[in-house]
N, C-alpha and C positions, 0 to 999 in steps of 0.2 A: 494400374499405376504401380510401376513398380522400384521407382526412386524412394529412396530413404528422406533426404535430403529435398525439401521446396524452398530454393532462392529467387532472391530477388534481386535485380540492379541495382547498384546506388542511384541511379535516374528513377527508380520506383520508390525512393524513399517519399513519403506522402510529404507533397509541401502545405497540407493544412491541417492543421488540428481538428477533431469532429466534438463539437461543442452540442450534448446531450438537453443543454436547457431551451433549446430553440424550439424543441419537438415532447417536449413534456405533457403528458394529457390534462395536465392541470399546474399552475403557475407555483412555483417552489414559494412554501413560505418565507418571509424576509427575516435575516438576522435582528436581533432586537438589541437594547441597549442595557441596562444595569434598571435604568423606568421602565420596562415593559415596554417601550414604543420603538417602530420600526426605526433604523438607522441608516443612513446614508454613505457615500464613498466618502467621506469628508472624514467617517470615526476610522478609515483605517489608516490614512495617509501618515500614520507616522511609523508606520512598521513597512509598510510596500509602497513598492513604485508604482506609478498610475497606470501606468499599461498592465499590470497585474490585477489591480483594480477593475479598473475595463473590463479582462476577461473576469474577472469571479462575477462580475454585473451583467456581463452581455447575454442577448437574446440572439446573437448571431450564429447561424449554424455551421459554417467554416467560418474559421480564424486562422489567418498563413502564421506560416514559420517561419521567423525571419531567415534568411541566407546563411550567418554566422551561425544561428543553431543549426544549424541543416549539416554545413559544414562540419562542426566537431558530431554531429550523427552520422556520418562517415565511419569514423573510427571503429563502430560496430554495428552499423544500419546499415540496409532492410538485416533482423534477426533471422536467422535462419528457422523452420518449422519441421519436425520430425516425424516421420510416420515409425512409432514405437514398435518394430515388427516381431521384433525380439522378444517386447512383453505380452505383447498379443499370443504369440507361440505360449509365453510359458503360463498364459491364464487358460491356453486354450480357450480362446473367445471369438465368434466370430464378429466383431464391434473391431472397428478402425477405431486405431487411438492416434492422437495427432497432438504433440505441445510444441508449443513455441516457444523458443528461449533464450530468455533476456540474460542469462549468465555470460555473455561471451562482452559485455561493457567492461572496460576500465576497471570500476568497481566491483563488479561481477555480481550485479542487479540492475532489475529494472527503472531505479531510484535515477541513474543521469538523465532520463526522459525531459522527467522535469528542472533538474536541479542544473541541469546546463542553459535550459530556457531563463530562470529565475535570477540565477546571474546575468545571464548578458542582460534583462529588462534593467536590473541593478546600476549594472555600469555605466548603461546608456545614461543613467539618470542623473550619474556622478556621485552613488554610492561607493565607500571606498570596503564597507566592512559588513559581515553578514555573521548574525548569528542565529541559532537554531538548537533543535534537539535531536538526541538519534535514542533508538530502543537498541536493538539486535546490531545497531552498528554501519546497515547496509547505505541508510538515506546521512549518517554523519560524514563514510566515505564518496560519498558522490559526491555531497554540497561542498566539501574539503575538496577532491577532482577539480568542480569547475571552478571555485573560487581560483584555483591555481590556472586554468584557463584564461581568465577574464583578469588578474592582475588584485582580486579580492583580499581582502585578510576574512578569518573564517574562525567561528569560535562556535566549539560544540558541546553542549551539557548532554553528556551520556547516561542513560539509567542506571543505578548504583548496581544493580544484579548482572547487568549485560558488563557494564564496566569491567566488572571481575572476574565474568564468565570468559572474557572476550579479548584478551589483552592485544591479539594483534590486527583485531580492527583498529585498536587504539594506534598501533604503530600505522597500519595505512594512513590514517589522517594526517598522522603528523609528518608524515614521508612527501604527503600535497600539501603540506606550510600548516594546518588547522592547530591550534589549542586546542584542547580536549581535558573537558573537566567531570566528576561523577557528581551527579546527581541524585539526592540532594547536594548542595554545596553551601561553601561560607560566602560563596562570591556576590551572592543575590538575599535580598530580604525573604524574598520567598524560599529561600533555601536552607535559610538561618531557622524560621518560623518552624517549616519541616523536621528540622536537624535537633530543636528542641522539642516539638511532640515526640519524637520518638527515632533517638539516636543510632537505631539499628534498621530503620525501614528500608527496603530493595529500594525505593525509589517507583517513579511510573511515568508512564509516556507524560499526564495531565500534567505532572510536576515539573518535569524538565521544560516542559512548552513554558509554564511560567515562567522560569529561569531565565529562559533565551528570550521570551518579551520584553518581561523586566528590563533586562539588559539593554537590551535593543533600543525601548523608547528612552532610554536614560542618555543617549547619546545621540548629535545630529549628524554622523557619520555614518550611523548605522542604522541596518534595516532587518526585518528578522526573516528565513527563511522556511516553509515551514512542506514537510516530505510527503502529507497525503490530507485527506480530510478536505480541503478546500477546493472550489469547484473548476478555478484556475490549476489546481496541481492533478485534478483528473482530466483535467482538459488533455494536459498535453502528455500523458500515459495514452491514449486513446492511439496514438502513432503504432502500438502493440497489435488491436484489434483490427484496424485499415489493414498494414498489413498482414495480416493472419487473411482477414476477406480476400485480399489481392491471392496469394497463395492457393488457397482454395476455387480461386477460380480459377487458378492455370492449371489448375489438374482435373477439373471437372466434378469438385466436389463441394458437400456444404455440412458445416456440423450440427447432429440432431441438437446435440447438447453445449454448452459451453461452460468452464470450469475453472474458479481462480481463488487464490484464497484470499481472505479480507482481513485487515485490521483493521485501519484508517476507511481503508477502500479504493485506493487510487488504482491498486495493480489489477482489481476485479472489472472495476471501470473502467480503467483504457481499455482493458480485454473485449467486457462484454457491451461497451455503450453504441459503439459502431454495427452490432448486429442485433441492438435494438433496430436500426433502420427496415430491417429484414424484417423483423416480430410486426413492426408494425405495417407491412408491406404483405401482411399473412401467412408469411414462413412460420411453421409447427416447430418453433429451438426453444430450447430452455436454455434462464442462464441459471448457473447456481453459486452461490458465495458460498466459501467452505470457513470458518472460523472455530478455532478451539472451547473442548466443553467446560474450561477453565476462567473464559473469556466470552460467552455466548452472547456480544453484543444486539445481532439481529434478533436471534431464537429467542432469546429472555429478557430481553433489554423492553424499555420502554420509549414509544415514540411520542417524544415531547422537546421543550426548546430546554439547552444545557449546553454550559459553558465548554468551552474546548479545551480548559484548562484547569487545575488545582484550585490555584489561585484564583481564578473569577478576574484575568485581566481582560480576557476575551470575549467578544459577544457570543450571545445567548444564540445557538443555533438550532434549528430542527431538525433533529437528527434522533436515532435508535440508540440508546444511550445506557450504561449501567450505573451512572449515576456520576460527575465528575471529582467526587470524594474518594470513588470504587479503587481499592488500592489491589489488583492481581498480582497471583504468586508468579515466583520465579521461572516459568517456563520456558525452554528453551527455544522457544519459537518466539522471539522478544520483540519482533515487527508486529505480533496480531494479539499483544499487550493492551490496547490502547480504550477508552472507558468506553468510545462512542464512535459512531460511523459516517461517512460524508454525507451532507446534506442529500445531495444528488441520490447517492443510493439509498439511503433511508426513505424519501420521498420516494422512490420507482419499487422499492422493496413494499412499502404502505401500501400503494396502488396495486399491488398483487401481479407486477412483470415482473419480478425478479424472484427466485428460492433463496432459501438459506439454510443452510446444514451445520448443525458442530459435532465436531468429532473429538476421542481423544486423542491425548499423546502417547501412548505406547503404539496404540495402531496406527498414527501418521509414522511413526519410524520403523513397524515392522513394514509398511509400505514403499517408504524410499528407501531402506535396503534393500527391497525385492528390483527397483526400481534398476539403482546402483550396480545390480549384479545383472540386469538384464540389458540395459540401456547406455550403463557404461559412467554416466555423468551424477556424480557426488549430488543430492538435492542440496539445499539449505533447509532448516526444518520448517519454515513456513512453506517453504512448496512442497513439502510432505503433506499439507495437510488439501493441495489439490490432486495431491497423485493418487493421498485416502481417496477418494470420491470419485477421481474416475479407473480407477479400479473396480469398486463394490460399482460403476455403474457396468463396466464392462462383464464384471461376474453376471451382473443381472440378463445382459443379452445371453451368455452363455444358455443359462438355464429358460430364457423365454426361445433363442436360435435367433432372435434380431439383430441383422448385420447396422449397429447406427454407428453412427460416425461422431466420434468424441473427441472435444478439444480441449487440453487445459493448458494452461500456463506456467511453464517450471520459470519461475522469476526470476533466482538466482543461483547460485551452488554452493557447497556447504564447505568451500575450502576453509573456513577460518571458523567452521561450527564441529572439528574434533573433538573437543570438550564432550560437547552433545553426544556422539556418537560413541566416545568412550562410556558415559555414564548410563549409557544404552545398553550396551553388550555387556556391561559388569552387573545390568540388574537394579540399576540405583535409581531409574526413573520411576515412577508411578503416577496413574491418573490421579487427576482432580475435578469433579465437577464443583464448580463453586455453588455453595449452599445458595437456596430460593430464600430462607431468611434476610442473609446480608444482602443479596440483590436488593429487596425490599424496601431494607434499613436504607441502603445507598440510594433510592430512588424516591424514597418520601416525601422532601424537599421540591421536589421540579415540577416544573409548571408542563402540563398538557400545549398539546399543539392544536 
């Protein structure tokens, strides 16, 4: 095989979503309420549209796509898949590396997947207005993208550290119509609350989500959008992993491994939930979720039921969690920030089908420079921390002589994460692993699953 390049037709773009709860070896625990008892579609109806609903509820194992979303997936679907031959030469490794990349959207991530779905269910409904949270900036400009699509207004609570780090995310949003406000803020009770514990805090994914709820149910106009974590928003990332299988099979190949990095979890999941079907069909793959040692959600976290939020406006979900008080530092990886992980993957992580690895920051960036100067394409730092791992896996064939075949996911590129890469090469960055005390502390409170 010796194309760089595996494409695919816009006629191959998947007209169905692969809906991973259909096939679960054991029934995902139910979200609960503020009483401890299970709850129904009825508690979310004021923040989503029903057919959003539906899908977070369903047991269906394809879910179509409607036409309109198919359509604006055009614009940069089927993604194109790379065989990395460049970096393979410069590891000297005999292991096939293969990513797939979501940087060539609009936004220049994987985030439009879902956030052009979540609009049009909006519009249909005759919402006029959508607000949400962004970390790193990537899921503010997509939701801000489709809003402008779909005819939406769009308001986005940004995390106080990405805010500043990030100025001209800020300007993409506001270039597709979005508001954009930092987080903490005065705008929300929950942000007031924040802003007086403690008038210097970064901010964090759990806070901002309060913000943009708050906001949300405060108005019958609005509805709130939200970029990963929920089993509907990895529903329709899975469009990644289809095709990636599609790909793989027009070249006559299949990967031993599969590779994505996690915050939320959505980008891990659409990648790796589609070749669940294969694991459970007796294919020998591994998936493995990559997450920073700053943020070691899976690796250190606790699985048990915890709010999605700061504030505690959201139900209690089961999920791998560091506890939703956990405030993490400023890292420049500001998408895999976030306390706790999708129910979905938590539950297939628990049942022992899924890996999880955390790595740090300086060696996710000495990795996508190696990447950058072999492969050509700028990472974003969170997919540094999938190109860490399938590296050290590809070293690893090196020294065993195993040709496997590896797949990760470079989600998006790092054109608007210069910051990042300047305080890199000047030396200013430094690891963190966050102390097992404060996990601790942050995890005391929550109820077991």
């Amino acid at each position: 095989m010796d194309d760089i390049k595996i494409i695919l037709s816009e006629t191959e773009i998947p007209t169905h979503w692969y809906n991973v709860a259909a096939d679960l070896p054991t029934p995902l625990p139910p979200p609960l309420g503020p009483d401890g008892q299970p709850i129904g579609p009825d508690a979310l109806a004021a923040i989503f549209p029903e057919a959003l609903i539906e899908q977070e509820m369903s047991q269906e194992r394809w879910i179509p796509i409607p036409e309109p979303v198919r359509d604006i997936y055009r614009l940069w679907r089927p993604s194109p898949m790379f065989r990395a031959r460049r970096l393979e030469q410069a590891l000297a490794t005999p292991a096939r590396i293969f990513y797939k990349y979501e940087g060539g959207s609009p936004a220049g991530s994987h985030k439009p997947n879902t956030a052009v779905a979540q609009a049009y269910y909006n519009q249909q409904e005759g919402i006029r207005r959508l607000t949400t949270e962004t970390g790193a900036g990537q899921w503010g400009s997509s939701i801000a993208l489709a809003g402008a699509m779909f005819g939406l207004t769009v308001r986005v609570y940004m995390v106080r550290v990405s805010y500043q780090q990030k100025p001209f995310r800020r300007s993409m949003m506001e270039t597709w119509g979005a508001e954009v406000f930092s987080s903490p803020s005065e705008m929300t009770q929950s942000g007031r609350d924040a802003l007086a514990r403690d008038p210097e805090t970064p901010g964090s994914l759990g806070l901002a989500i309060s913000e943009a709820v708050e906001d949300a149910a405060s108005r019958a106009d609005s509805h709130y959008a939200l970029g990963s974590v929920l089993n509907h928003v990895v529903l329709h990332q899975t469009v990644i992993g289809l095709e990636a299988r599609a790909q793989f099979k027009k070249i006559g190949l299949f990967p031993d491994v599969v590779i994505a990095c996690c915050g939320g979890g959505s980008n891990f999941g659409g990648t790796a939930f589609p070749f669940l079907m294969d694991k459970a069909a007796g294919r020998a793959i591994r998936l493995v979720a990559v997450e920073p040692d700053s943020c070691p959600t899976l690796t250190k976290g606790r699985y048990c039921y915890d709010s999605g939020d700061t504030a505690c406006l959201t139900p209690l979900m089961p999920m791998y969690t560091l506890g939703h008080n956990f405030m993490p530092p400023g890292i420049h990886a500001g998408g895999l920030r976030y306390h706790g992980d999708s129910p979905l993957v938590s539950h297939l992580y628990h049942q022992g089908l899924l890996e999880a690895v955390a790595v740090p920051q300086l060696a996710t960036f000495k990795a996508g420079v190696l990447f950058a100067q072999t492969e050509g394409i700028l990472p974003a730092p969170e997919s540094n921390h999938a190109i860490r791992v399938a590296i050290d896996e590809a070293l690893q064939c090196k020294e065993s002589g195993e040709p496997k075949t590896i797949l990760f996911t470079l989600s998006g590129h790092g054109h608007f994460d210069m910051a990042a890469y300047d305080r890199y090469f000047a030396g200013k960055l430094e690891d963190y692993s966050y102390p097992e005390a404060e996990i601790a502390a942050s995890l005391a409170e929550l109820r077991a699953v």
